[in-house]
N, C-alpha and C positions, 0 to 999 in steps of 0.2 A: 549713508551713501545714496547718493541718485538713484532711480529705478534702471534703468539702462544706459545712465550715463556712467564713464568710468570715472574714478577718483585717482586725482594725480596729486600726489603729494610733492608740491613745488619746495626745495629745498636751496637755500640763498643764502650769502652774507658769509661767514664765517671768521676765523682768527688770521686769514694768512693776510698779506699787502694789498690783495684784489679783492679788498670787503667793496670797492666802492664798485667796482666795472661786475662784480656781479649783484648787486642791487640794480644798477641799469638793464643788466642781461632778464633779470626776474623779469623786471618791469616792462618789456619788449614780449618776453614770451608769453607773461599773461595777458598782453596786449592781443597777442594774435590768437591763441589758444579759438576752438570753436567750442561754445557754452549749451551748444544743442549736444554735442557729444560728451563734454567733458565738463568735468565739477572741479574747483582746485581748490584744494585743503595747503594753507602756508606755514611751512615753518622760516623761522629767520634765525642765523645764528649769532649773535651779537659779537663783535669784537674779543670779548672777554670768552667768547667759548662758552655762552650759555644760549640754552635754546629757547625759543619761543613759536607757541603753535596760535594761530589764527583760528575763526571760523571756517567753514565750509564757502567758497565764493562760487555765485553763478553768473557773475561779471566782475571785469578787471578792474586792479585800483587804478587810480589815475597820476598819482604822486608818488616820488620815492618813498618820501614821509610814512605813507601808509603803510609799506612792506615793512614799517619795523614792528607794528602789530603790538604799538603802547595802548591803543583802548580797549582791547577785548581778548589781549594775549592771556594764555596759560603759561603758567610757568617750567622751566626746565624740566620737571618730573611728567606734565601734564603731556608734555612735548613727547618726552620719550613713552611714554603709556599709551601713546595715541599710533606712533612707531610700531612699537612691540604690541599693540592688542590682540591679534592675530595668535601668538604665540602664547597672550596673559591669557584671551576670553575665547579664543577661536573663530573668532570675528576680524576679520579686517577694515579696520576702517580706512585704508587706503588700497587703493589698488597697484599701482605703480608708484614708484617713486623716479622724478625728474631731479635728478642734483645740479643745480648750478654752480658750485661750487670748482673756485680754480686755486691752485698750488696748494701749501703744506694741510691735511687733512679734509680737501676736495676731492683731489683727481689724483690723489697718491697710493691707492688702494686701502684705507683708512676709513672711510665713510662706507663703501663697498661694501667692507667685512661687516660693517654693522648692518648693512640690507639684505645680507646674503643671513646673517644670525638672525633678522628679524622674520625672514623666508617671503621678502616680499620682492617683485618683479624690481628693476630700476633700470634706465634709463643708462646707457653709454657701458665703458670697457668696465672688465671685471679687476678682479683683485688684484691676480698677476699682471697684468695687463695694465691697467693702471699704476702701478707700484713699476715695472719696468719704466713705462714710459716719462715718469718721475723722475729714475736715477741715470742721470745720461751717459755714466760709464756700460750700466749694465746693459744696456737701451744699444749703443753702440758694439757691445759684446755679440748681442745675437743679432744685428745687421751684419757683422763679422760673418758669423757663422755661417750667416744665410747667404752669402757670397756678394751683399749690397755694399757697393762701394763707399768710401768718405774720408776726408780729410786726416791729415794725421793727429796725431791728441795723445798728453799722457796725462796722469793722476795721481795721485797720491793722500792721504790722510793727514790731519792733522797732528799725527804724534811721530807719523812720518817727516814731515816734514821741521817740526819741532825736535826730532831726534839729528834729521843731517838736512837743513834744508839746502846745504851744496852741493849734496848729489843729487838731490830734485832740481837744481835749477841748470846744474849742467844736464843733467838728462834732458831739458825743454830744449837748452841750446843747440845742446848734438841731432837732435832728434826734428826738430822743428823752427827755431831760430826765430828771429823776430823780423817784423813785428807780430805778435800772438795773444788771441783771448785766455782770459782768465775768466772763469765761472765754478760759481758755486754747484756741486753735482745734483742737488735736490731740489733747487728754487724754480717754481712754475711760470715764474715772467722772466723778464731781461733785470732783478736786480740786482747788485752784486757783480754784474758784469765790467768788466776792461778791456782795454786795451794797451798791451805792453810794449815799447818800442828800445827798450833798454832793462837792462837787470834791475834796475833800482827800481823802473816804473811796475816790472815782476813782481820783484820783493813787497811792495805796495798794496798791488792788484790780488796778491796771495792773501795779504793780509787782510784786504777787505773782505774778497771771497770765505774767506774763513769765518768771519763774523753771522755768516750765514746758513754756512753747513757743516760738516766735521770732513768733507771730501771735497778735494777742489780738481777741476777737469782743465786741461790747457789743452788748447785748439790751433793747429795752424792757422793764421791768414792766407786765403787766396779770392784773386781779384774772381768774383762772381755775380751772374747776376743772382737775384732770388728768388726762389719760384714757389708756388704753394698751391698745393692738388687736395681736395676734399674727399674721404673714404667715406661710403656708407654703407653698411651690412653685417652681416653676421658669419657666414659659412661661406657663402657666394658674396664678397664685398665689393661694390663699382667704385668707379671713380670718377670724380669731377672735370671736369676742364682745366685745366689749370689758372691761374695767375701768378702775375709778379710784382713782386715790394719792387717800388723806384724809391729809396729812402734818403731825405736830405740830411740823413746824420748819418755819423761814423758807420753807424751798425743800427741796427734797428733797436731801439732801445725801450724802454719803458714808458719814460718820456714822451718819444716819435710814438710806441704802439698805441697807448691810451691819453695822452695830454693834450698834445701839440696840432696833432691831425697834418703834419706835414708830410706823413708817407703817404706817395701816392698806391692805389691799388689799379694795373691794368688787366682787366676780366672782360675777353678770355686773354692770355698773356701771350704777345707778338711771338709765335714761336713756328716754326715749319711742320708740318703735320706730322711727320716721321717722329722728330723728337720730343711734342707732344705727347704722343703714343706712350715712345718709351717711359715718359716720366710719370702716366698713366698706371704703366704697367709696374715701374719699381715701387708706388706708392702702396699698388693694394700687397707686393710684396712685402713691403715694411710692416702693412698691417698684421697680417699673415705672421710677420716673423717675430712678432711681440704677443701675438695668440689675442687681437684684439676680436671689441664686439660693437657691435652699436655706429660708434665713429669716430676718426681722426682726420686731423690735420696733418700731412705731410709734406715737410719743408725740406727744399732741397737747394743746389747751392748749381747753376754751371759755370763752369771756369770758363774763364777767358778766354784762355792760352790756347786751350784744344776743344772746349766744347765740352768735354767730360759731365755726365750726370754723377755729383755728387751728394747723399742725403746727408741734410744735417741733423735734423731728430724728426722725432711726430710727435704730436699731442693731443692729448686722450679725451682732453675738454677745451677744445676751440675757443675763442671768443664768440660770443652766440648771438651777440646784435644784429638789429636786421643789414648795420652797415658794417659788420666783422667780415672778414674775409671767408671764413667757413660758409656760412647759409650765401654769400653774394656769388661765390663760385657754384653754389648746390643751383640756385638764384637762373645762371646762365645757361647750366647742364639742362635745364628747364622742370625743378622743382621747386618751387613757391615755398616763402618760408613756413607758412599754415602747412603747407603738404610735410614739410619736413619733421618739422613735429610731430605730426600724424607718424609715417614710418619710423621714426626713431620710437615712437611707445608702443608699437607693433612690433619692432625687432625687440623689446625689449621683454613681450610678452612672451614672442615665439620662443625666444632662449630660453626662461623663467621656464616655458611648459614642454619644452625640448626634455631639458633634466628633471622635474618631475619625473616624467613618463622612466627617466632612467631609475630614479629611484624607487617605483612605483614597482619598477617589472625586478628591480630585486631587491624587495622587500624591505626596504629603508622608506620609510614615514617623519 
């Protein structure tokens, strides 16, 4: 490790659908990274869910190409040895860990546990917190609870719905009616998603959803616009400005978020300063009520009809390009993506040395 530089263990790529949008996300942050402060040690996780660790970098690559770390990688054991050293030799050879990593064993409290077993600092929400914000029944459970308002939605399981799927579907109708989303409860983008405008289109949408996850979540449709506030913090969390998606497709899709570039993003979002505010205020509430750390994205929906601030979910690993919407809103708030990085591995030490100190003072090592 550097003499007083810190070592960030950049963590990229992985098994889930967003291998490619985070190899661009890596390749942006080590673009900006400052190399007077910071050293960055790569790991890349291949498709296949094997790992690979890089050299030690004290300037950025330049090429996707490179973050896959075919000339000078370690192998999957070298990777995790290099992870866990701290706990093999009592040495760290990282300091923090930065995960880029989005959807199934990214940002689902999965990779977490293994940073928290390694005892090393990381970057963004923890366990619970990421694992809530993953499953968007549970996710909307405790926005329930915390009195934040949202759309109507029911759910069901796969054996549920293989055992009667006619009272699942009369339940969407009585409850919700059409037209209504379908989504898989686990998946970290828009795939798997639908749109239902008839029972058969249901019947359909159910079934795709299912190829995805063993829980499917069904959502009202209401005409809104849609809004999206940036959280940054730990104990005391702020909030961004807001903006808002103008999307030229049905819903904001997978397609629109990362392909097409047709959704536009307006930062800060046309909105009157009053209800700016509030959606300010429900965002770091959402944070709050998922027990987050570090940062989210909260997405929220207002209706047409009245105005009503409705959330849709949050999520616990943004899209993190310098042109994502998370750092463009941070961006306006007037934090520079370089700065942002900076505090996000600052919050991420303070928490790490927060619980030390707890376990320190009772006697847990």
């Amino acid at each position: 490790m550097g003499q007083d530089k810190l070592t960030v263990g950049l963590i990229y790529g992985g098994k889930s659908g967003e291998h490619e949008v985070s190899l661009q996300t890596a390749l942006a942050v080590m673009q900006a990274f400052d190399y007077e402060k910071y050293e960055l040690l790569p790991f890349y996780i291949t498709k296949q869910g094997e790992w690979r660790v890089g050299s030690n970098q004290s300037a950025p690559f330049t090429a996707l190409e490179q973050l896959k770390l075919e000339s000078d990688a370690g192998d999957t054991s070298a990777a995790i040895n290099t992870l866990f050293s701290k706990l093999a030799t009592g040495e760290a050879k990282i300091d923090v860990a930065f995960p880029l990593l989005h959807g199934t064993n990214g940002e689902d409290g999965t990779i977490q546990g293994l940073f928290e077993m390694a005892n090393i600092p990381y970057v963004g929400a923890g366990v619970l917190a990421s694992a809530a914000g993953m499953d968007k029944v549970i996710m909307k459970k405790l926005f329930a609870d915390a009195g934040i308002e949202q759309c109507g939605y029911c759910y069901f399981t796969d054996s549920e719905w293989e055992r009667d799927s006619f009272m699942q579907i009369q339940q969407v109708e009585e409850k919700l009616g059409y037209p209504c989303f379908i989504k898989p409860a686990n998946l970290g983008s828009s795939v798997g998603i639908s749109k239902a405008k008839t029972r058969e289109e249901l019947i359909s949408s159910v079934k795709l959803a299912l190829r995805y996850d063993t829980k499917v979540i069904v959502e009202e449709f209401i005409e809104a616009r849609e809004v999206e506030v940036g959280v940054l913090g730990n104990d005391i969390p702020l909030a961004s400005v807001p903006g808002e998606i103008v999307s030229s497709g049905e819903y904001y899709d997978y397609q629109a978020k990362y392909l097409d570039g047709k959704s536009q993003m307006l930062i800060p979002a046309p909105l009157d300063t009053e209800l700016a505010e509030r959606i300010r205020d429900v965002a770091v509430k959402a944070f709050k009520a998922i027990a987050c750390n570090g940062l989210c994205r909260a997405d929220f929906f207002i209706r047409k009809t009245d105005g009503r601030i409705l959330i849709n979910e949050v999520n616990t690993m943004p899209g993190f390009t310098p042109y994502s919407m998370y750092p463009l809103l941070w961006r306006e708030t007037g934090l520079s993506y370089e700065t942002l990085l900076d505090r996000l591995i600052e919050l991420a030490m303070e928490r790490f040395a927060k619980r030390e100190d707890l376990f320190f003072e009772n006697g847990i090592h």
